[in-house]
N, C-alpha and C positions, 0 to 999 in steps of 0.2 A: 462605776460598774454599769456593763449595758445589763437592760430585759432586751429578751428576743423570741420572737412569738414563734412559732412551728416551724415556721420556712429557713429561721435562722438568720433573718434580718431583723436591724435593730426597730422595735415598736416604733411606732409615729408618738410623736410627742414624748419622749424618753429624751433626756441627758445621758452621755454618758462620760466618762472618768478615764484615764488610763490610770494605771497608778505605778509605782517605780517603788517595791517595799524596800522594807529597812535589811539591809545586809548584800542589795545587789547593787553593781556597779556595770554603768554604760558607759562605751564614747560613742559619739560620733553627731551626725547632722541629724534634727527630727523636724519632722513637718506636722503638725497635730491642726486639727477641728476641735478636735474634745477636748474636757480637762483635763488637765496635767495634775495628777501630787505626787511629789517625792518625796520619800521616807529615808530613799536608798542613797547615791552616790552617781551624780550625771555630768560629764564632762564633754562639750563641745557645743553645737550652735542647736539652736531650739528656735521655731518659728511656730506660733501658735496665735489662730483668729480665738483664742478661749484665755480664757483663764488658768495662771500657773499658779499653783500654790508647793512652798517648801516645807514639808512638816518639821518637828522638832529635830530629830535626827536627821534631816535632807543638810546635802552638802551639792552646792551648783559651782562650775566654774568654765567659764567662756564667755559665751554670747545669749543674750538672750533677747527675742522682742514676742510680745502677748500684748494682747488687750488689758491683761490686769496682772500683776504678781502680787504675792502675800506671802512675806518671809518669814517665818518661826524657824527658821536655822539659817544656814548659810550662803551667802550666794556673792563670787569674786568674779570678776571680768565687765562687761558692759550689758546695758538692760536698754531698749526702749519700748515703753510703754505709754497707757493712756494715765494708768493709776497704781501705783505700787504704794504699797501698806506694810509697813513694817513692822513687826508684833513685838511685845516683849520679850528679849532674850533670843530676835531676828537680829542676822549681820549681814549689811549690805558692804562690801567692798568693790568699788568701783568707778566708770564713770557709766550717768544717768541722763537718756532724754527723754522727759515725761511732761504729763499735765498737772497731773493732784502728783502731789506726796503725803502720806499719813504716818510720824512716827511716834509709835506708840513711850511712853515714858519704859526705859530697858531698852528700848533697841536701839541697835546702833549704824547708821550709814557716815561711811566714810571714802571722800571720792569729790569729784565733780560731778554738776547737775546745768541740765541744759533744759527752756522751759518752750516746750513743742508748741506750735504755732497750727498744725493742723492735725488732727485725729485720723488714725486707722487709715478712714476713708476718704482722706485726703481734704474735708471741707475745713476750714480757714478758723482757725479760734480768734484769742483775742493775740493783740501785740507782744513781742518778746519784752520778756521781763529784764532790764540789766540795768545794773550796780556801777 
Protein backbone atom coordinates (compact mmCIF):
# COMPACT_ATOMS: atom_id res chain seq x y z
CA UNK A 1 0.00 0.00 0.00
CA UNK A 2 1.28 3.48 -1.01
CA UNK A 3 1.35 6.89 1.69
CA UNK A 4 0.63 9.90 -0.49
CA UNK A 5 1.21 13.25 0.90
CA UNK A 6 -1.39 16.31 -0.13
CA UNK A 7 -0.60 16.44 -3.84
CA UNK A 8 -1.47 12.76 -4.18
CA UNK A 9 1.94 11.59 -5.19
CA UNK A 10 3.54 8.79 -3.78
CA UNK A 11 5.95 10.22 -0.56
CA UNK A 12 9.79 9.96 -1.63
CA UNK A 13 11.10 7.20 0.02
CA UNK A 14 7.88 5.08 0.41
CA UNK A 15 7.49 1.24 -1.06
CA UNK A 16 4.70 0.61 -2.35
CA UNK A 17 2.53 -2.98 -2.91
CA UNK A 18 -0.16 -3.54 -5.40
CA UNK A 19 -2.14 -6.25 -3.96
CA UNK A 20 -4.59 -8.71 -5.81
CA UNK A 21 -7.16 -9.91 -2.55
CA UNK A 22 -8.48 -13.10 -1.97
CA UNK A 23 -11.81 -13.64 -4.00
CA UNK A 24 -10.64 -11.51 -7.28
CA UNK A 25 -9.77 -12.76 -10.42
CA UNK A 26 -7.56 -11.02 -13.42
CA UNK A 27 -6.26 -11.89 -16.94
CA UNK A 28 -4.20 -10.47 -18.85
CA UNK A 29 -0.43 -8.73 -19.56
CA UNK A 30 0.83 -6.55 -16.24
CA UNK A 31 3.91 -4.41 -16.29
CA UNK A 32 4.58 -3.47 -12.43
CA UNK A 33 7.54 -1.34 -10.51
CA UNK A 34 6.01 -2.10 -7.20
CA UNK A 35 5.19 -5.25 -5.25
CA UNK A 36 3.08 -7.56 -6.42
CA UNK A 37 0.94 -9.97 -3.62
CA UNK A 38 -1.74 -12.06 -4.45
CA UNK A 39 -4.24 -13.46 -2.43
CA UNK A 40 -6.65 -13.66 -5.38
CA UNK A 41 -6.46 -15.50 -8.70
CA UNK A 42 -4.02 -13.95 -11.89
CA UNK A 43 -3.86 -15.42 -15.20
CA UNK A 44 -1.55 -14.28 -18.00
CA UNK A 45 2.06 -12.62 -18.27
CA UNK A 46 3.41 -10.31 -15.35
CA UNK A 47 6.71 -8.39 -15.82
CA UNK A 48 7.85 -6.96 -12.70
CA UNK A 49 11.50 -4.97 -11.81
CA UNK A 50 10.01 -5.78 -7.84
CA UNK A 51 9.30 -8.37 -6.09
CA UNK A 52 6.25 -11.03 -6.54
CA UNK A 53 4.98 -12.58 -3.66
CA UNK A 54 1.82 -15.44 -3.87
CA UNK A 55 0.01 -15.54 -0.47
CA UNK A 56 -1.73 -18.74 0.85
CA UNK A 57 -4.72 -18.53 -1.13
CA UNK A 58 -2.95 -16.91 -4.50
CA UNK A 59 -3.37 -19.08 -7.52
CA UNK A 60 -0.67 -17.84 -10.76
CA UNK A 61 -0.76 -19.43 -14.10
CA UNK A 62 1.22 -18.30 -17.31
CA UNK A 63 4.20 -16.30 -17.38
CA UNK A 64 6.09 -14.74 -15.09
CA UNK A 65 9.51 -12.83 -14.80
CA UNK A 66 10.43 -10.46 -11.26
CA UNK A 67 13.39 -10.03 -9.56
CA UNK A 68 12.31 -12.25 -6.72
CA UNK A 69 9.09 -14.62 -6.32
CA UNK A 70 8.02 -16.16 -2.96
CA UNK A 71 5.25 -18.84 -3.28
CA UNK A 72 2.83 -19.74 -0.37
CA UNK A 73 0.37 -20.98 -2.91
CA UNK A 74 0.26 -21.64 -6.40
CA UNK A 75 2.02 -20.72 -9.38
CA UNK A 76 1.78 -23.17 -13.09
CA UNK A 77 3.49 -21.91 -16.31
CA UNK A 78 7.17 -20.47 -16.60
CA UNK A 79 9.04 -18.07 -13.97
CA UNK A 80 12.35 -16.13 -14.64
CA UNK A 81 13.69 -14.84 -12.04
CA UNK A 82 16.95 -13.88 -9.93
CA UNK A 83 15.50 -15.80 -6.70
CA UNK A 84 12.31 -17.59 -6.17
CA UNK A 85 11.60 -19.07 -2.53
CA UNK A 86 9.28 -21.57 -2.09
CA UNK A 87 7.49 -21.75 1.22
CA UNK A 88 5.71 -24.46 2.98
CA UNK A 89 2.64 -25.71 1.44
CA UNK A 90 4.03 -23.22 -2.04
CA UNK A 91 3.56 -25.18 -5.51
CA UNK A 92 5.70 -24.31 -8.17
CA UNK A 93 4.55 -26.11 -11.56
CA UNK A 94 6.60 -25.32 -14.20
CA UNK A 95 9.68 -24.54 -16.15
CA UNK A 96 12.31 -22.25 -14.27
CA UNK A 97 15.19 -19.73 -15.24
CA UNK A 98 16.78 -18.41 -12.11
CA UNK A 99 19.80 -17.97 -9.92
CA UNK A 100 19.15 -19.04 -6.15
CA UNK A 101 16.27 -21.46 -5.52
CA UNK A 102 15.07 -21.89 -1.78
CA UNK A 103 12.76 -24.86 -1.00
CA UNK A 104 11.49 -24.75 2.01
CA UNK A 105 10.80 -28.49 3.62
CA UNK A 106 6.45 -28.71 2.31
CA UNK A 107 6.79 -27.14 -0.69
CA UNK A 108 6.78 -28.40 -3.71
CA UNK A 109 8.49 -27.47 -7.37
CA UNK A 110 7.91 -29.47 -10.10
CA UNK A 111 9.06 -28.83 -13.63
CA UNK A 112 12.36 -27.98 -15.25
CA UNK A 113 15.10 -25.46 -14.02
CA UNK A 114 17.61 -23.58 -16.00
CA UNK A 115 20.67 -21.85 -14.01
CA UNK A 116 20.79 -17.80 -15.34
CA UNK A 117 24.08 -16.79 -16.32
CA UNK A 118 23.33 -13.13 -16.07
CA UNK A 119 20.95 -10.94 -13.65
CA UNK A 120 18.13 -8.63 -14.33
CA UNK A 121 20.80 -6.17 -15.62
CA UNK A 122 22.31 -8.10 -17.70
CA UNK A 123 26.09 -8.29 -15.89
CA UNK A 124 27.51 -11.88 -16.19
CA UNK A 125 27.34 -14.37 -13.20
CA UNK A 126 29.05 -17.38 -12.77
CA UNK A 127 29.09 -20.40 -15.53
CA UNK A 128 26.16 -22.62 -16.39
CA UNK A 129 25.58 -25.33 -14.12
CA UNK A 130 24.91 -28.80 -16.01
CA UNK A 131 24.60 -32.38 -15.21
Amino acid sequence: MAIFNKSDKMAKGTNSTTIISKGAKIEGDFQLSAQLYIEGEMIGKINSSNQVSIGNGGIVKGELKAKKLIINGNFEGKVECDTIEIMKGGVLKGDIIIQHIVIEEGGVFEGSSTIKTTNQNGKKMGENIKK
